[in-house]
C-alpha positions in Angstrom: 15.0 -76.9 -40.3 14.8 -74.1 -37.3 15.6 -70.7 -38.0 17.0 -68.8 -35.4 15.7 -65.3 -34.6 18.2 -63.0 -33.5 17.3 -60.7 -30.4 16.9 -57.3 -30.7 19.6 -55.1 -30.2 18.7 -53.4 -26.5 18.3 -49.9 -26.4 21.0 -47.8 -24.3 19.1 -46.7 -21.1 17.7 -43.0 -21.2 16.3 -40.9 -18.5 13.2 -39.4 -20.3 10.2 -38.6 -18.0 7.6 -36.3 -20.0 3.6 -36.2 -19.4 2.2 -35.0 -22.7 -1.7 -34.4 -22.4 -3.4 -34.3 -26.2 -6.9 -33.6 -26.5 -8.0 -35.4 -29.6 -11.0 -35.8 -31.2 -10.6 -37.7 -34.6 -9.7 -41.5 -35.5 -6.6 -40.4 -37.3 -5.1 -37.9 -34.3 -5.6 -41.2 -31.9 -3.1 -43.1 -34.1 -1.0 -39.9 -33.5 -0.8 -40.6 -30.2 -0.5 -43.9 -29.9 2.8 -43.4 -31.8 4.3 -40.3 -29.8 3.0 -42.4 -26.4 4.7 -45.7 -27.6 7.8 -43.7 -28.3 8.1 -41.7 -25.2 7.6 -45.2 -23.8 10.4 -47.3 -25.7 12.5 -44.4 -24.4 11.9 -45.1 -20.5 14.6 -47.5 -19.2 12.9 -50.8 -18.2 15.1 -52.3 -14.7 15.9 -55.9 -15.2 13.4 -58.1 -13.2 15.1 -60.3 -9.9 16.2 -63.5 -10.8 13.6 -66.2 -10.1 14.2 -69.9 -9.0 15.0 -72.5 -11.5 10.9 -74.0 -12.1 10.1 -70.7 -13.1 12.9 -70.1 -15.5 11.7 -73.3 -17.2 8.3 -71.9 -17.8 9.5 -68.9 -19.3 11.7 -70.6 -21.4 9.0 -72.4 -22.9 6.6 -69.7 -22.6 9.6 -68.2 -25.2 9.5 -71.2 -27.3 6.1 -71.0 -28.3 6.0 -66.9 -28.5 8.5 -67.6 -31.1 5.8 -69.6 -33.2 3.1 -67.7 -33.1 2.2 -64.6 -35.6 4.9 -62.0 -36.0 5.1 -59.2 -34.5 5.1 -56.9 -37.7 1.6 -58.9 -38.8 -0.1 -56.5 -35.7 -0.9 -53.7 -36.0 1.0 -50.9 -35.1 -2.0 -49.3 -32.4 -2.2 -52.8 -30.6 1.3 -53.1 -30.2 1.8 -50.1 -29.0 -0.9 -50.5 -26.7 0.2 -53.6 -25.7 3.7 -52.5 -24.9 2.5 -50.1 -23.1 0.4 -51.9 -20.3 3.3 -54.2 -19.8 5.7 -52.1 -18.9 2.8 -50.4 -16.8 2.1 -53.6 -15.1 5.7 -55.0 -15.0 7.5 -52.1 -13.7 7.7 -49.4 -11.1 9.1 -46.1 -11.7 11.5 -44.8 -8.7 10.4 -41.3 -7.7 12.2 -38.7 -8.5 14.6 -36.5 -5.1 14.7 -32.9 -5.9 18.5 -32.4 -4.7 18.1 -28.5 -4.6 18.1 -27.0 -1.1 14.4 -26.4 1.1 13.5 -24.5 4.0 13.0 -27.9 5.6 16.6 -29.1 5.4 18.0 -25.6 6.0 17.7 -23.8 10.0 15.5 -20.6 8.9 15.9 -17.9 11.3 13.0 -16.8 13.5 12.0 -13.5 14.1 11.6 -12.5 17.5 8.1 -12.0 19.2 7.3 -8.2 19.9 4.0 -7.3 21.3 2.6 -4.4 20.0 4.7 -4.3 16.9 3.3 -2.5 13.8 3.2 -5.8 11.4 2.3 -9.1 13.4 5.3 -11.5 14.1 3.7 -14.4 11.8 3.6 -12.5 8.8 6.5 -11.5 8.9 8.1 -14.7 9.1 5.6 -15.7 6.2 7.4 -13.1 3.7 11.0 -14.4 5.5 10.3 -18.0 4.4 9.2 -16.7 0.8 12.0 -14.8 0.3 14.6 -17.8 1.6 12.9 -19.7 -1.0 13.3 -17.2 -3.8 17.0 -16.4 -3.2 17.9 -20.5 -3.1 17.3 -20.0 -6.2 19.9 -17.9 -7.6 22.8 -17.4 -4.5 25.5 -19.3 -4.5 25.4 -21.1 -0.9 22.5 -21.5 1.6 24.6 -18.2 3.9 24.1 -16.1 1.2 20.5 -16.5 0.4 19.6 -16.4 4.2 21.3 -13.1 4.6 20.1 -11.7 1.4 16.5 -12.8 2.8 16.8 -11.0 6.4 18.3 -7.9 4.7 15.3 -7.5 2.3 13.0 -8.0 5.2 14.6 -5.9 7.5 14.1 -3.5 4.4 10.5 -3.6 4.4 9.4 -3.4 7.8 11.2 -0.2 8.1 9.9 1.1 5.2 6.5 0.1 6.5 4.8 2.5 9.5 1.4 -0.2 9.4 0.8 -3.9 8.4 -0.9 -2.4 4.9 2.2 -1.1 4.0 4.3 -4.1 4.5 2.1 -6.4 2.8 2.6 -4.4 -0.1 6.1 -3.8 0.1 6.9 -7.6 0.9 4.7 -8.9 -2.6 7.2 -5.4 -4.4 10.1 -7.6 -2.8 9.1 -10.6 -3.3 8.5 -9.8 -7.2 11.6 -8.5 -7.5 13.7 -11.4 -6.4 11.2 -14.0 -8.6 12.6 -11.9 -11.6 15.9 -12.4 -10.5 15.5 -16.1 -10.6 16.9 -17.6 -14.3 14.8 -19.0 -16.3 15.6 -22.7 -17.3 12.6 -24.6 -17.7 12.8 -26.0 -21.8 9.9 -25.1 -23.8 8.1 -28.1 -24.4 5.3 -26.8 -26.9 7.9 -26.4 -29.2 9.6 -30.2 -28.5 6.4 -31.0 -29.3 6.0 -29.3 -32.8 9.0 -30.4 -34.1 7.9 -34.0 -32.9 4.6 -33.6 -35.1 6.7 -32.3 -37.9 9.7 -35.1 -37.5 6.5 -37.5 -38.1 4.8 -36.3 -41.0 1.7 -35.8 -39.0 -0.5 -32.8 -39.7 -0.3 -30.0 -37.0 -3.5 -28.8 -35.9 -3.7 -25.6 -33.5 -6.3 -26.0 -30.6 -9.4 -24.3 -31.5 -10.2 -25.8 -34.4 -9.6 -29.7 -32.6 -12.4 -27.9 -29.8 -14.4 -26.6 -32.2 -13.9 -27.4 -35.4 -14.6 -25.9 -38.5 -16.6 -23.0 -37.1 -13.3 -21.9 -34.7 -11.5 -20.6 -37.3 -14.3 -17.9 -38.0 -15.3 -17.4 -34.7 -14.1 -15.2 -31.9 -15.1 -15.5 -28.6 -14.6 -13.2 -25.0 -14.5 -14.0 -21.7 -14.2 -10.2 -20.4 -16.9 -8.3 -18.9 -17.7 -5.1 -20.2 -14.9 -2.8 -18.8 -15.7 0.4 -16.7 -15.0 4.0 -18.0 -11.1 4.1 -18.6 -9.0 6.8 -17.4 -8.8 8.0 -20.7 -12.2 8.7 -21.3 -12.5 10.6 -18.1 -11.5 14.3 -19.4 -12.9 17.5 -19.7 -16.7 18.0 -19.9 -17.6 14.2 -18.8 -14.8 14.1 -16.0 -16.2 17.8 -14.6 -19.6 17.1 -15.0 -19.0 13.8 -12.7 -17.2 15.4 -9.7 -19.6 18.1 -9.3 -21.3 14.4 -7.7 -18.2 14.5 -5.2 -18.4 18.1 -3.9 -18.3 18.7 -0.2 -21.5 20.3 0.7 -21.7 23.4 2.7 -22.1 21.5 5.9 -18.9 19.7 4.9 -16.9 22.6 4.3 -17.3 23.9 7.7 -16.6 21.2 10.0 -13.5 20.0 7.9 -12.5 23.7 9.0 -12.1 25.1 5.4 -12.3 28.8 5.5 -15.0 31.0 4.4 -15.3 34.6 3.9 -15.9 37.2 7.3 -18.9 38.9 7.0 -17.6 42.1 8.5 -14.0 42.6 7.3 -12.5 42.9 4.1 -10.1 40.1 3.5 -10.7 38.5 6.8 -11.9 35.0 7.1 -13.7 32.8 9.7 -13.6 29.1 10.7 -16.4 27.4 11.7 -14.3 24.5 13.6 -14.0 24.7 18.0 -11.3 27.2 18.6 -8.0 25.9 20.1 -7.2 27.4 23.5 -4.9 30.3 23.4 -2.7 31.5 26.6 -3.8 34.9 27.9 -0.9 36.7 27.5 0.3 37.4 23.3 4.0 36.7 24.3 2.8 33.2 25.6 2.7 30.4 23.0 2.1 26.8 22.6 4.2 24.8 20.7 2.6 22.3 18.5 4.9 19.6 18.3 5.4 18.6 22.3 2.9 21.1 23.9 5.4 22.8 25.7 4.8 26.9 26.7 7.3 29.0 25.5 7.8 32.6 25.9 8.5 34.7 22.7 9.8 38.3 21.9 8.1 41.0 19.7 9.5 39.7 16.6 8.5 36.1 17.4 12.2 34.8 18.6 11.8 32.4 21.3 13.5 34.4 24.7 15.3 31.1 26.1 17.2 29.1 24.2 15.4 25.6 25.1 15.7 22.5 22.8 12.3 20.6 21.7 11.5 16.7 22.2 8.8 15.6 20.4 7.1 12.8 18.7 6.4 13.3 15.1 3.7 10.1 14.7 0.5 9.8 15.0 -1.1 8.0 18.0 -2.5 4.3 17.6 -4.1 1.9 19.5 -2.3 -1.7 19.7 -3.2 -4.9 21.1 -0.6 -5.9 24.1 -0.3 -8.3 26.7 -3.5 -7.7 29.0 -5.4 -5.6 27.3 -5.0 -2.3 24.6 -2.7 0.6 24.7 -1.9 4.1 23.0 1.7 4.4 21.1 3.4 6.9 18.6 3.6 5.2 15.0 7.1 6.9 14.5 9.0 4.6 17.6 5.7 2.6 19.6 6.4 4.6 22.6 3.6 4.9 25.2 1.7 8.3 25.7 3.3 10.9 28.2 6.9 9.0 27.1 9.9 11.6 25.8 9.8 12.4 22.8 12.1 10.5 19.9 13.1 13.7 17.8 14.4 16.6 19.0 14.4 20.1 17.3 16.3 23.3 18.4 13.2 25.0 19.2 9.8 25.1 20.3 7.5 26.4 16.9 3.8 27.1 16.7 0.8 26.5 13.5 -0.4 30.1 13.8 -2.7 29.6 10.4 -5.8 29.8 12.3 -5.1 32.9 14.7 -3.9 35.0 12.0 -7.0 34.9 9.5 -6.0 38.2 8.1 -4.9 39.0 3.9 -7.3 36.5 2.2 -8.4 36.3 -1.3 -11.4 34.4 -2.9 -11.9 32.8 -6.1 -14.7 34.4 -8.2 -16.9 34.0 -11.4 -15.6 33.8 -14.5 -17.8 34.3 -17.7 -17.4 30.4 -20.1 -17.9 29.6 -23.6 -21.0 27.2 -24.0 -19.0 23.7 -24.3 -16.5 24.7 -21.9 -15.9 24.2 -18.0 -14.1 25.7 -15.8 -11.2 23.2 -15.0 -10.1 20.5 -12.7 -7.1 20.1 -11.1 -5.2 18.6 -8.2 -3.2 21.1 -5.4 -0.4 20.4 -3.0 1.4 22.9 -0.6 4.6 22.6 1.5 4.8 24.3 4.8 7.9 24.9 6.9 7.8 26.9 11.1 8.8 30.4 10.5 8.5 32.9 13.5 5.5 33.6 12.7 4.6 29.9 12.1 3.7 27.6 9.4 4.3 29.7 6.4 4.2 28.4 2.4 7.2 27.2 0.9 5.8 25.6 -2.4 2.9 25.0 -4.1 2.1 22.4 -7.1 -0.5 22.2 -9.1 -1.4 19.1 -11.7 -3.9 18.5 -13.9 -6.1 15.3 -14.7 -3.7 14.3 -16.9 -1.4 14.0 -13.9 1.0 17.1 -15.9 2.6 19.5 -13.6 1.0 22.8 -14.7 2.2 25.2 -12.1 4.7 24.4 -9.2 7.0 27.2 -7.2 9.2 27.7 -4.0 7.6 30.3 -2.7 10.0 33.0 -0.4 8.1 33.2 3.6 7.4 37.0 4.9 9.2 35.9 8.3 12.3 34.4 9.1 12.0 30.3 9.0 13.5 28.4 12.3 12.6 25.0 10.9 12.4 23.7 7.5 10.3 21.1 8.2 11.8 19.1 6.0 10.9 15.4 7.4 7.4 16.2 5.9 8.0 19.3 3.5 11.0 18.2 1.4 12.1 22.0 1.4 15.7 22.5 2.4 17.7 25.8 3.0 18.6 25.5 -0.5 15.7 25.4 -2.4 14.7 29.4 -1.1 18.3 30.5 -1.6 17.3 32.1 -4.9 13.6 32.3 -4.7 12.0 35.8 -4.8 8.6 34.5 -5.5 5.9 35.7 -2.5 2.4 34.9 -1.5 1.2 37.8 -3.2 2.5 36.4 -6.6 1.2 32.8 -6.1 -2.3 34.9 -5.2 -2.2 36.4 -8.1 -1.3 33.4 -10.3 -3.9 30.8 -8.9 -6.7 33.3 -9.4 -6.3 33.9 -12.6 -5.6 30.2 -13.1 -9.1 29.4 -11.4 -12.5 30.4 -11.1 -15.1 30.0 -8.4 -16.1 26.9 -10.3 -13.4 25.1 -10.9 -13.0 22.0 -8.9 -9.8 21.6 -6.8 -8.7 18.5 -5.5 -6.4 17.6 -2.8 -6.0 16.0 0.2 -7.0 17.6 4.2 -7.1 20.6 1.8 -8.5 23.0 3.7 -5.1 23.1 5.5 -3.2 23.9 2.0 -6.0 26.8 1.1 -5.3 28.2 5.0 -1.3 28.4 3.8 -2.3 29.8 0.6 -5.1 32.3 2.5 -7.1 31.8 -0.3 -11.3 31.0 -0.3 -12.9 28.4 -2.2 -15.6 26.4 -1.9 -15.8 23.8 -5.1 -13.3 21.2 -3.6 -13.0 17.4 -3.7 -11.5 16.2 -0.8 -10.1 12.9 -0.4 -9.7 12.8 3.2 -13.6 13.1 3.2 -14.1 10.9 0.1 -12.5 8.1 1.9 -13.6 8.5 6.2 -11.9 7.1 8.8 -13.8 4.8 10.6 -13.9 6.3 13.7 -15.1 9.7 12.3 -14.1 13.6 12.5 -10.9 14.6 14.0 -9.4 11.1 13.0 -8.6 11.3 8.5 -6.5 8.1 7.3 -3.0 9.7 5.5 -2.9 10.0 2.0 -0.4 7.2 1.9 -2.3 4.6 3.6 -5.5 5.5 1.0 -2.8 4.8 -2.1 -1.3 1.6 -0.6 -5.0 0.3 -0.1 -7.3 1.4 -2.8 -4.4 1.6 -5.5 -1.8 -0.5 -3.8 1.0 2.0 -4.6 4.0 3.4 -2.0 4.0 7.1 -1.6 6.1 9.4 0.7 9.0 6.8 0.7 11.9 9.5 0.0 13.9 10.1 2.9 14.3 13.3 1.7 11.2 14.5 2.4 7.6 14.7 0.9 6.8 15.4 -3.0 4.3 18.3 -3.2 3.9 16.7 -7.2 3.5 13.5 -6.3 1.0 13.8 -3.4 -1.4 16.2 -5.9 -1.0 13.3 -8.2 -2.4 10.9 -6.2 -4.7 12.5 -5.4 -6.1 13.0 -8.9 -5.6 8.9 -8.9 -7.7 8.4 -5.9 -10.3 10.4 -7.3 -10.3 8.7 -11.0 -10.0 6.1 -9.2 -13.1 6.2 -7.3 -15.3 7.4 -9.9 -14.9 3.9 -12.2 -15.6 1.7 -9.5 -18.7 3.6 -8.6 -19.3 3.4 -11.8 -19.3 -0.3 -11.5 -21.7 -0.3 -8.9 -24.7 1.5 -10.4 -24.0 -0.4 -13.5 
C-alpha cells in the first residue's frame, strides 16, 4: 500500500531583506540563531528555477521518489535543517539587487558655479557644499526644481555672509546641519523588531556586555575618555586670576601695540610709544581716514566744502590670480588705487592720537587676603564726530560672560557719522542719553583697580576712546599673532570662526559691543585649557 504525501502548502511571496549580525558566545544562543536565520530565510521568496529538458525532468522525478523514502524530515534535527535549507537556497538562488528609485545628483543636471579668479572662497568648494545641499533638500522638496533652487539660495546665503574661505566653511556645515534636521526620519527601529522577536520566541534576552564579558560585566564599568582639561566652570575667581597674570602683555608689549601710558611732564596727558602718523602743516588741514583725501575744516571742525567721501571699508588681501598675486579690498575684491565702493557724506578724521589730553589712570586698591582684584572683558563703540572718533558705548562682562556695566555714552562734539556699519549705534540710541565720558571715568575706576585684568580685543584702541591708563591687559589680538607680524592683527571674528568655530558680527545692523567682550572672554578661556593640555 503507498501513502501519498501531500505537498506543502507554498508560502505567499514576501519581500523581506534584513542583515541581522548576533554576536554569540554560548551553545544555547547558536540554536537561537539558527532559528531567527532560518526564519528570516523561509520568508525570502525563492524564483522558480527555468524549465529544463525532458532527461533531466526524469531524474528529478526519481531523485523525488526516493527522497520520499528516506528518513523524515521531522526525525532531523531542527539546527541541520535549518542549516541545510539555508545553503540551498544560497547555492540555488540569486538575489536581484535592489534600484534605489529616489532621485541623485547623477540623474539630475546640477548647476555649476561659475569660475572667478581671485574670489574669497575657491570655485570647487563651493560647488562641494552645492552638491551636499542638492542632496539634502531631495530629500524632503517636493520636485527636483524645488530642491535645486532651495540649494542655490542657501548657497548664495553663505558666501555672502562669508568675507574669507574660514567663514564659509563654517557657515556651509551651520547650513548643511540645518537642512539634515529637516530631513524626516523614517528609517524603522530594528533593535526593537528584534526584541520583540526574542520575546515572540521564548528565548531569553541577554543585553550585550554581559554576552562580551560575562558575568564580571554586570559589576564592572569601564571608560574610554581621557582625563578632561580644566572646564570652564572651574576657571573662576582666584584660579582663573592667578592664570592670566601668565597672559599679561609685558611692558615691551604695551608700547608697540600703541597702548597709552602716562606723560611724564603733564598732568593728565599721555604719550604713545608707536611712529607718529604724518600730520599736515597747517591745523585747518586734515586727512581723512577712510579714502585719504585732504580736506579743509573750520574752527569748529565743520568741513568748509561740502564734498562727498568714496571709500573702501575692507581690509586689503593678497589673492592668487591669473599670472601671478594681487592686492584687493575684502568688502568688493577691487584692486588698490580703484574708487571706492561706499560713499559717505563727508570726509572724517581718528583724532584719538593727536589729542592725548584729559586722561585718567587706574590705581591701587587695598584687598582682603583671599581676594583679587577682578577680571573682566571690555568693548567700546566709536562713531566720527567733528572732532573725530568719539565714544558712543561701552560694555563691560564678566567671566561668567554676564553683562555688568554697558551705556550709550553722549559725545562732547557734534557726530557727522554714526558709524554704524561697524558701531551698531544709530541716531536713536543718544536721543535720550545724558551719560558723558566723565561719568563712564568715574564708574570704571571705581569698578577697577590697577590690578585688575582687562580683556578685550586691539584694546589699546577702546582705552584711547575711553582716555583711560592701564597696564594689566590681556589682549587677544596679541594672544593670537598674525603671521605676518605687527601692523597686520587677524579680526576678532576670524579668531572665533577658527579656534571656536562660532559666527560673530553677522547683524546687518551693526557690531554688538556685548557680544564682541564676550568673545573675547571665550577666546581667552579658551586658550587657557588647551594650554593646559599641552603641559599636561
Amino acid at each position: 500500500m503507498s501513502f501519498h504525501t501531500p505537498s506543502p502548502v507554498p508560502r505567499p511571496p514576501l519581500r523581506c531583506e534584513m542583515r541581522v549580525l548576533l554576536t554569540l558566545n554560548d551553545r544555547s544562543f547558536l540554536v537561537l540563531r539558527s532559528s531567527v536565520m532560518g526564519l528570516l530565510s523561509s520568508c525570502t521568496h525563492v524564483p522558480c528555477p527555468p524549465s529544463a529538458p525532458t532527461g533531466a525532468k526524469r531524474a528529478l522525478s526519481a531523485s523525488s521518489s526516493q527522497a520520499s523514502h528516506g528518513p523524515e524530515p521531522g526525525s532531523q534535527p531542527l539546527k541541520t535543517r535549518t542549516l541545510s535549507g539555508m545553503a540551498s537556497k544560497t547555492t540555488t538562488t540569486v538575489t536581484p539587487k535592489r534600484i534605489a528609485h529616489s532621485p541623485s545628483l547623477q540623474s539630475l543636471k546640477k548647476p555649476v558655479i561659475p569660475k572667478e579668479f581671485g574670489g574669497k572662497v575657491p570655485t570647487v568648494v563651493r560647488q562641494r557644499y552645492l552638491n551636499l545641499f542638492i542632496e539634502e533638500c531631495l530629500k524632503f522638496c517636493s520636485s527636483n526644481q524645488e530642491a535645486i533652487e532651495k540649494a542655490l539660495n542657501e548657497e548664495k546665503v553663505a558666501y555672502d555672509r562669508s568675507p574669507s574661505k574660514n567663514i564659509y566653511l563654517n557657515v556651509a556645515v551651520n547650513t548643511l546641519k540645518k537642512l539634515r534636521g529637516l530631513v524626516p526620519n523614517t528609517v524603522p527601529n530594528l533593535s526593537t523588531f528584534l526584541y520583540f522577536l526574542l520575546e515572540a520566541s521564548g528565548r531569553r534576552v541577554v543585553s550585550h556586555e554581559v554576552v562580551l564579558g560575562g558575568k564580571l560585566a554586570a559589576k564592572t564599568s569601564f571608560s574610554l575618555s581621557r582625563p578632561s582639561s580644566p572646564r570652564v566652570e572651574e576657571l573662576k575667581g582666584t584660579a582663573l586670576y592667578s592664570r592670566l597674570r601668565e597672559y599679561l602683555l609685558t611692558q615691551e608689549q604695551l608700547k608697540e601695540n600703541g597702548y597709552p601710558f602716562p606723560h611724564p611732564e603733564r598732568p593728565g596727558g599721555a604719550i604713545i610709544f608707536t611712529a607718529e602718523e604724518k600730520k599736515p602743516k597747517d591745523p585747518s588741514c586734515r586727512i581723512c581716514c577712510r579714502c585719504g583725501t585732504e580736506y579743509l575744516v573750520s574752527s569748529s571742525g565743520r568741513c568748509v566744502r561740502s564734498e562727498e567721501c568714496y571709500y573702501h571699508w575692507g581690509r586689503l588681501r593678497r589673492n592668487r590670480v591669473a599670472g601671478g598675486w594681487e592686492t584687493q579690498y575684502m568688502c568688493c575684491s577691487a584692486a588698490v588705487g580703484s574708487v571706492g565702493c561706499q560713499v559717505a557724506k563727508q570726509h572724517v578724521q581718528d583724532g584719538r592720537k593727536e589729542n592725548l589730553e584729559g586722561f585718567v589712570r587706574t590705581f591701587q586698591k587695598e584687598l582682603p587676603e583671599d581676594a583679587h582684584a577682578g577680571v573682566f572683558a571690555l568693548d567700546c563703540e566709536m562713531s566720527y564726530t567733528t572732532y573725530g572718533l568719539e565714544l558712543t558705548r561701552v560694555t563691560v562682562v564678566d567671566t561668567d560672560m554676564q553683562v555688568v556695566y554697558d551705556t550709550f555714552v553722549k559725545p562732547d562734539n557734534e557726530v557727522v557719522d554714526y558709524n554704524t556699519r561697524f558701531s551698531g549705534v544709530t541716531e536713536a540710541d543718544l536721543v535720550d542719553t545724558s551719560i558723558t565720558l566723565r561719568d563712564v571715568q568715574a564708574v570704571l575706576l571705581s569698578m577697577f583697580s590697577a590690578d585688575t585684568i582687562l580683556i578685550g580685543h586691539s584694546l589699546e584702541s577702546d582705552l584711547l576712546a575711553l582716555k583711560v591708563i592701564h597696564g594689566t591687559v590681556v589682549d587677544t589680538s596679541v594672544l593670537f599673532p598674525h603671521r605676518l607680524g605687527l601692523p597686520y592683527k587677524r579680526s576678532l571674528r576670524n579668531l572665533m570662526a577658527d579656534y571656536l568655530r562660532q559666527i560673530i558680527q553677522d547683524n546687518v545692523d551693526g557690531h554688538s559691543s556685548s557680544e564682541d567682550a564676550s568673545a573675547c572672554m571665550h577666546l581667552v578661556i579658551w586658550k587657557i585649557r588647551e594650554d593646559a593640555k599641552t603641559k599636561r
